[in-house]
C-alpha positions as CSV (number, residue, x, y, z in Angstrom):
1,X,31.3,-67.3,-6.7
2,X,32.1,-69.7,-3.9
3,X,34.0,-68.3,-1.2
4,X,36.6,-70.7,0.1
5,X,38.7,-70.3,2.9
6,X,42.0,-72.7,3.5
7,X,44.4,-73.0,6.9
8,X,46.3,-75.5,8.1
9,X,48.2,-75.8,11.1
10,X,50.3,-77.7,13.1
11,X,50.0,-78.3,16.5
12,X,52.9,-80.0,19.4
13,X,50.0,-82.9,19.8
14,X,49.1,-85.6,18.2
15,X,46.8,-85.7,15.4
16,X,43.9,-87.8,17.0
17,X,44.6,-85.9,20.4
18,X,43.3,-82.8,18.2
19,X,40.4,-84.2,17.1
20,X,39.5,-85.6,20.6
21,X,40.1,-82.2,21.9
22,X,37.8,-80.7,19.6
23,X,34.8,-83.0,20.1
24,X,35.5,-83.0,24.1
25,X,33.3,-80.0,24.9
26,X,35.3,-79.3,28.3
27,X,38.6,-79.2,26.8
28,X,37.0,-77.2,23.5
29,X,35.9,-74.0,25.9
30,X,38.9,-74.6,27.5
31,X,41.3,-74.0,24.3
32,X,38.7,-71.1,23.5
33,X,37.7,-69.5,26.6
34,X,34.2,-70.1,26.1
35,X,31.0,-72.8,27.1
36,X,30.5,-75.1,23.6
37,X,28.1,-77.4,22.9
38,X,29.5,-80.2,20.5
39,X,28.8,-84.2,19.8
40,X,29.8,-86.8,17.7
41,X,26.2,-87.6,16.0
42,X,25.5,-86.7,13.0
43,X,22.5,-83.9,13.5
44,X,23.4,-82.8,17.0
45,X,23.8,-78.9,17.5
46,X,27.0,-77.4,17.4
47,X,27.0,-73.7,19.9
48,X,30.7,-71.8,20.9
49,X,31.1,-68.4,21.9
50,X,27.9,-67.7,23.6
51,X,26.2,-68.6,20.3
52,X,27.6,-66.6,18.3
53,X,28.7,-69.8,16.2
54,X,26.3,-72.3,15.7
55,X,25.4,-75.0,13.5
56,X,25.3,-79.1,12.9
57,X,27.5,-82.1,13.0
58,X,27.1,-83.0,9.4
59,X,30.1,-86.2,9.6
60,X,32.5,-87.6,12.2
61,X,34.8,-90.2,11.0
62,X,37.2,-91.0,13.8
63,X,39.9,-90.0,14.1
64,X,40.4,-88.0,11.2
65,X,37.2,-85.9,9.8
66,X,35.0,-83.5,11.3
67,X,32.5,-81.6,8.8
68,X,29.9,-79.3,10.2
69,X,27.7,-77.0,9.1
70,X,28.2,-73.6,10.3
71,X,27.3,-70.1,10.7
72,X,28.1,-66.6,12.5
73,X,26.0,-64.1,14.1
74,X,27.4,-62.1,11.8
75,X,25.6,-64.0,8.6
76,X,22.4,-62.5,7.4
77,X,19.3,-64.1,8.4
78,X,18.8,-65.3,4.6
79,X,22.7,-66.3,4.4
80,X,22.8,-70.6,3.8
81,X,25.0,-72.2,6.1
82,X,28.9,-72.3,5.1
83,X,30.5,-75.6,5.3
84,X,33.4,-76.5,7.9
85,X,35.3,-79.5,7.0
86,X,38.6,-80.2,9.4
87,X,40.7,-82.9,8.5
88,X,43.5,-84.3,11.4
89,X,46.9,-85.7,9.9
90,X,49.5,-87.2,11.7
91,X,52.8,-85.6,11.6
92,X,55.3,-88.1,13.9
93,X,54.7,-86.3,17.4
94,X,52.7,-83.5,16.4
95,X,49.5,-83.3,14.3
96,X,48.6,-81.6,11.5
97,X,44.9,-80.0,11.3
98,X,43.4,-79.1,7.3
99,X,40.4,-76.4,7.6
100,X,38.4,-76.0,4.6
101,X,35.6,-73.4,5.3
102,X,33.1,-73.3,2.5
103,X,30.6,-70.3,1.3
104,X,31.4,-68.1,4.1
105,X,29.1,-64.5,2.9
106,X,31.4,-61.6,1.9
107,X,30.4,-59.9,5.1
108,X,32.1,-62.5,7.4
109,X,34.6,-63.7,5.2
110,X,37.6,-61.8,7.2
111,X,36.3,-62.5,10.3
112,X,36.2,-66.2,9.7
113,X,39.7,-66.2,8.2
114,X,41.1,-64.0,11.3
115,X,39.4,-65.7,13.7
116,X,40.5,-69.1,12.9
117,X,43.8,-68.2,14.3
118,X,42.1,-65.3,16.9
119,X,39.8,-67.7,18.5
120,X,41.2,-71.4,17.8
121,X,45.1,-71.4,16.9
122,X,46.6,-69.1,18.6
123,X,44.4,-70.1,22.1
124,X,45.2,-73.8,21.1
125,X,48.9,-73.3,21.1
126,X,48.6,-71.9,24.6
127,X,46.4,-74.9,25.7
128,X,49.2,-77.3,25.0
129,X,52.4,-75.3,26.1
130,X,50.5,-75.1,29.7
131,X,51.0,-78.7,28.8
């Protein structure tokens, strides 16, 4: 059975500010804390936490979709890539950010869902109070 994980959140910022933020690979490690490696074309590598994530820009469509593909350390070697697919919405002001994580193994699949808000939202939300 596919595994499908669903969040959304909204942040003070707006919607194509999040998705800027995201593809800017300065501003990305400093919302998380860590070196990424991230690009717009579809193909490039995709590397955050030290590689411990890691995968491909699948589609970019400015300034509202962002699908990679996508995988943990904590994936088996034979484990498929899951499918990330982040959608930006504005909301007035702020901005509204869909996540739809697809096929994430059963091994990972509460990690993924905790650290979406561990590693991105909650860091994120302090990025932009520091303002």
């Amino acid at each position: 059975m596919r595994s499908i994980i669903q969040q959304s959140i909204v942040l003070p910022a707006p919607a194509q500010s999040l998705y800027a933020m995201y593809l800017d690979p300065i501003v990305h490690a400093e919302i998380t804390g860590a070196p990424v490696t991230i690009d717009t074309l579809s193909g490039s590598p995709f590397r955050a936490f030290d590689g411990n994530l890691s995968g491909t820009m699948l589609t970019v469509v400015e300034p509202a979709l962002i699908v990679q593909s996508w995988r943990s350390t904590h994936f088996n070697h034979d484990d498929p890539d899951s499918t990330l697919i982040l959608t930006f919405t504005p909301l007035g002001p702020a901005g509204r950010i869909d996540l739809v994580h697809l096929d994430v193994p059963s091994q990972d699949h509460q990690g993924v869902v905790d650290g979406w808000e561990a590693f991105y939202w909650t860091p994120w939300r302090r990025y932009l109070a520091r303002g």
